[in-house]
C-alpha positions as CSV (number, residue, x, y, z in Angstrom):
1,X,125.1,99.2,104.7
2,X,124.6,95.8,105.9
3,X,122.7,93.2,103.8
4,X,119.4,92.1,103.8
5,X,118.7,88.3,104.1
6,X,117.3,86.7,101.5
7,X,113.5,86.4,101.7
8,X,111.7,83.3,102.5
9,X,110.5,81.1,99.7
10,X,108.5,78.8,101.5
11,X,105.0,80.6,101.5
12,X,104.9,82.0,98.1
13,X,106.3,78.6,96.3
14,X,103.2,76.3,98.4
15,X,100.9,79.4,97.3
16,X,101.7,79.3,93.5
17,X,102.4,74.9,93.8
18,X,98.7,74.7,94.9
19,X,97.8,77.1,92.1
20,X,100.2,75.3,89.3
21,X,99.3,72.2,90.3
22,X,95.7,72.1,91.1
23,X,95.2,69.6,88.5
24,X,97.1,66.9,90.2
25,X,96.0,68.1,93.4
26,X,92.3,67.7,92.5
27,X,93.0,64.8,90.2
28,X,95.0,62.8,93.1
29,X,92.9,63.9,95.8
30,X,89.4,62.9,93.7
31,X,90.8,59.3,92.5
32,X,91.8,58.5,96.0
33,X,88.7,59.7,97.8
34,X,86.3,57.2,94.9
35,X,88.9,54.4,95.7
36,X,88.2,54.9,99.0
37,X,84.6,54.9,98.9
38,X,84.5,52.0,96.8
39,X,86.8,49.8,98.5
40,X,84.8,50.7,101.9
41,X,81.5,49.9,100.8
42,X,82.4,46.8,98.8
43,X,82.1,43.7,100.9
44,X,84.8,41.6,102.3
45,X,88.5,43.2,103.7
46,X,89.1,45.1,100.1
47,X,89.4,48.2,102.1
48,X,91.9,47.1,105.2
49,X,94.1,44.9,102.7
50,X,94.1,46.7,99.3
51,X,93.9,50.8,99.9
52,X,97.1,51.2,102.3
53,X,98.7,49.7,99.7
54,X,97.7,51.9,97.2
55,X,97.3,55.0,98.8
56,X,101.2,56.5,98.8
57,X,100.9,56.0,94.7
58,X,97.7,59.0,94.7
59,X,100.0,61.3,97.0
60,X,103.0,61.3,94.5
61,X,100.4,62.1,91.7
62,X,99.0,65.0,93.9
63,X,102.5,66.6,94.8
64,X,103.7,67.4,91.5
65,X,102.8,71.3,91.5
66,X,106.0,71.5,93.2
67,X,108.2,70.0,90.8
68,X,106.1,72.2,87.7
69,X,107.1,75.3,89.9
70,X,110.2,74.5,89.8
71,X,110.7,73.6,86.5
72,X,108.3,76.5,85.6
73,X,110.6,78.7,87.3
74,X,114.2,77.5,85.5
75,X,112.9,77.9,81.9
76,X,111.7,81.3,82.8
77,X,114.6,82.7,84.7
78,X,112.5,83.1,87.9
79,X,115.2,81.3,89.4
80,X,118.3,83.2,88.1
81,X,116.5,86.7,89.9
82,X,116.4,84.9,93.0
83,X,119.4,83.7,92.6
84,X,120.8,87.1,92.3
85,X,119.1,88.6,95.2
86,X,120.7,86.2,97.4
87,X,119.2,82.9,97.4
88,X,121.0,79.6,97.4
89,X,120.3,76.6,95.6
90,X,119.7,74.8,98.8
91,X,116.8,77.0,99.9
92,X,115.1,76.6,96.1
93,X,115.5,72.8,96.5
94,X,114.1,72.9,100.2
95,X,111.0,75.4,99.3
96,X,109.9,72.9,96.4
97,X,109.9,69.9,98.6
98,X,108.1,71.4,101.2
99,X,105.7,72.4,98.6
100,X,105.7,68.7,97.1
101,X,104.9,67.1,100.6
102,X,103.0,69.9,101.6
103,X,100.4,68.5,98.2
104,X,100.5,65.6,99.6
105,X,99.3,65.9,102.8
106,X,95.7,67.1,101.4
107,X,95.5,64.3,99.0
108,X,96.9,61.4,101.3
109,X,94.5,63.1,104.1
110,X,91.6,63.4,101.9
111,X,91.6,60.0,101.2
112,X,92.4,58.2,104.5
113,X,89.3,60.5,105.7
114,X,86.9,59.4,102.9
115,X,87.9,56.0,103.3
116,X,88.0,55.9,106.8
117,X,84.6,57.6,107.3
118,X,82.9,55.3,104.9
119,X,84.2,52.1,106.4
120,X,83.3,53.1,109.7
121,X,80.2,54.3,108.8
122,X,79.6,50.7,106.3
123,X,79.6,49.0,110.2
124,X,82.8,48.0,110.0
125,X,85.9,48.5,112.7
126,X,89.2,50.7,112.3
127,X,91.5,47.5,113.6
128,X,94.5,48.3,115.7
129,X,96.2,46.0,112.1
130,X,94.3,48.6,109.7
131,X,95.4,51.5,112.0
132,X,99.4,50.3,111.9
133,X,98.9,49.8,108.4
134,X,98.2,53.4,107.2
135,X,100.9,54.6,110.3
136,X,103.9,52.7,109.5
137,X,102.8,51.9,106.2
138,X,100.7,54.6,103.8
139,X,101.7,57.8,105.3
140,X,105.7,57.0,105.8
141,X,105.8,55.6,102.2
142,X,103.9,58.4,100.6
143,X,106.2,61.1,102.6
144,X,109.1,58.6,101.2
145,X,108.1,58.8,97.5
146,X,107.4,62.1,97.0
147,X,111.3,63.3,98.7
148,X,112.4,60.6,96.2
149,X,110.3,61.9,93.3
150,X,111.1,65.6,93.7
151,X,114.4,64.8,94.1
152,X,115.0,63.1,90.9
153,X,112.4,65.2,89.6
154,X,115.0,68.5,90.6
155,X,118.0,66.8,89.5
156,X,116.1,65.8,86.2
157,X,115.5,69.4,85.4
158,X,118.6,71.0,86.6
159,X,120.6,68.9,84.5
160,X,119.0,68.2,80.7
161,X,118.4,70.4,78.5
162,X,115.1,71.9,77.4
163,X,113.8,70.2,74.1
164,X,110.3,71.1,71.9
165,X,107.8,69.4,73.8
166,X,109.8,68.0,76.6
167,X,110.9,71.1,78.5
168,X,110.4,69.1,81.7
169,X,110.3,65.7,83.5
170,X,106.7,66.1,85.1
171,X,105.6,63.7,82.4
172,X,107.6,60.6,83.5
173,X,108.5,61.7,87.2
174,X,105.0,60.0,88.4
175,X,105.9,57.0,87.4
176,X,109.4,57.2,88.7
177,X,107.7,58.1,92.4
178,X,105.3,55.3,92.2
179,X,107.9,53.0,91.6
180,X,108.8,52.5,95.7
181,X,105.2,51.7,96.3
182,X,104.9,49.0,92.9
183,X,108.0,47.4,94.5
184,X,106.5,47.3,98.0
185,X,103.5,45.2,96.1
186,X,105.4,43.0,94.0
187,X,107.6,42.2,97.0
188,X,104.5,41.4,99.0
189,X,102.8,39.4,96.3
190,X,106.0,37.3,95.5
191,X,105.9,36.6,99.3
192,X,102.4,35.2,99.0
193,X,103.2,33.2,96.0
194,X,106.2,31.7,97.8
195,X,103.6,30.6,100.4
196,X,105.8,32.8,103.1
197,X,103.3,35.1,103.5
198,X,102.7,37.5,107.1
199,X,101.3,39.8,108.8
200,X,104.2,41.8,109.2
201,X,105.3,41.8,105.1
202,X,103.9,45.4,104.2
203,X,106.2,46.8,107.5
204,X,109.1,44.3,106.5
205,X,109.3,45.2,102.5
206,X,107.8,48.5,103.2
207,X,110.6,49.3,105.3
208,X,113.2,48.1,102.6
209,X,111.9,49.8,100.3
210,X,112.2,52.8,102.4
211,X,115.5,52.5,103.5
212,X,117.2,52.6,100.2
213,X,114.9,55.7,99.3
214,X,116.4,57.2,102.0
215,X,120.3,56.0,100.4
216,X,119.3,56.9,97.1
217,X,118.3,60.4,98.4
218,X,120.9,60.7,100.9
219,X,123.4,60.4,97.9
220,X,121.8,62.4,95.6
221,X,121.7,65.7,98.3
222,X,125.3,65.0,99.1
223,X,126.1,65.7,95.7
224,X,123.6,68.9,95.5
225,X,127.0,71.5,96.0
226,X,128.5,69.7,92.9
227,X,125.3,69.1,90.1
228,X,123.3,72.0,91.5
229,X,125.4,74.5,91.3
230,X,124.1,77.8,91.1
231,X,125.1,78.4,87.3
232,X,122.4,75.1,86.6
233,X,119.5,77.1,87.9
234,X,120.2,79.5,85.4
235,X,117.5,79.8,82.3
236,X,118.7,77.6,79.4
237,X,117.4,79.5,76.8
């Protein structure tokens, strides 16, 4: 009899991420749409030079119903059935990032559109600046932080071992995928203390930043065959 391939994973893992991780999802999605508002019906250029900045930090916030399925999953022994039935350790890994960035999406697009309603609507004009700025900026660097997050995030929970009260990383792993977006500002601000300040800076550190995400990641799925080996997935308890 000739085997069956193994099922997809993709549509039932976004399914049950948007279910686990509705809090996020509404939480991320809710803070960014206020800031959005806010920012747009304040006066002055709060909106075009502050929420680009700040929108790939609600997006990493928003995707972690990925990373809880996952982890979910582990402890449970979901992940050793699957296993068995065929699945490899590459499709688990690719399902939950597709779920993470899948999360994202809705809560980066939910507040660009807020935002970008509101300022429009407040009299103001989208910019061809404000428009590069959430292209080449917000949307690349949120897609970039949440790969990076749910990567450590993977790795995280693949390789420690489940303690009372810490039986995953979803507490910290926000703060570890914001962290490409608080360098991109600290870089810019240190530029504008130094009195070098551009145009360009967001797109110049923002692209830095990026490019070691994308080493750092690189790396870390090169080594998936060794530290995510299929006896890893298994349930630790």
């Amino acid at each position: 009899m000739e085997a069956r391939p193994a099922p997809s994973l993709l549509r039932p893992v976004v399914r049950r991420a948007f279910r686990t991780g509705r809090f996020y999802l509404v939480y991320g999605s809710g803070i960014s749409c206020v800031l959005a508002v806010v920012l747009a019906l304040s006066g002055g250029d709060a909106f075009a030079t502050s929420f680009p900045l700040l929108l790939p930090i609600f997006g990493v916030v928003g995707s972690l119903g990925g990373l809880i399925v996952f982890s979910n999953d582990r402890i449970k022994g979901v992940l050793e059935y699957l296993l068995a039935y065929g699945v490899t350790p590459q499709q688990v890994f690719f399902s939950i990032l597709v779920a993470a960035l899948t999360l994202q999406a809705v809560v980066v697009g939910a507040g660009l559109t807020a935002g970008v309603v509101v300022y429009l609507a407040n009299g103001r004009t989208l910019t061809a600046n404000l428009a590069l700025d959430f292209g080449l900026y917000s949307v690349p660097m949120s897609i970039a932080s949440v790969i990076f997050a749910a990567t450590v995030g993977t790795y995280w929970t693949t390789l420690s071992s489940p303690r009372s009260g810490m039986n995953s990383p979803i507490g910290l792993i926000p703060m570890i995928g914001i962290l490409p977006s608080v360098a991109t500002l600290f870089g810019i601000t240190a530029l504008a203390a130094s009195g070098l300040a551009a145009q360009n800076d967001i797109y110049l550190v923002g692209g830095t930043v990026e490019a070691v995400i994308v080493v750092v990641v690189a790396v870390l799925l090169g080594g998936m065959n060794r530290f995510l080996r299929r006896e890893r997935l298994l349930s630790p308890a």
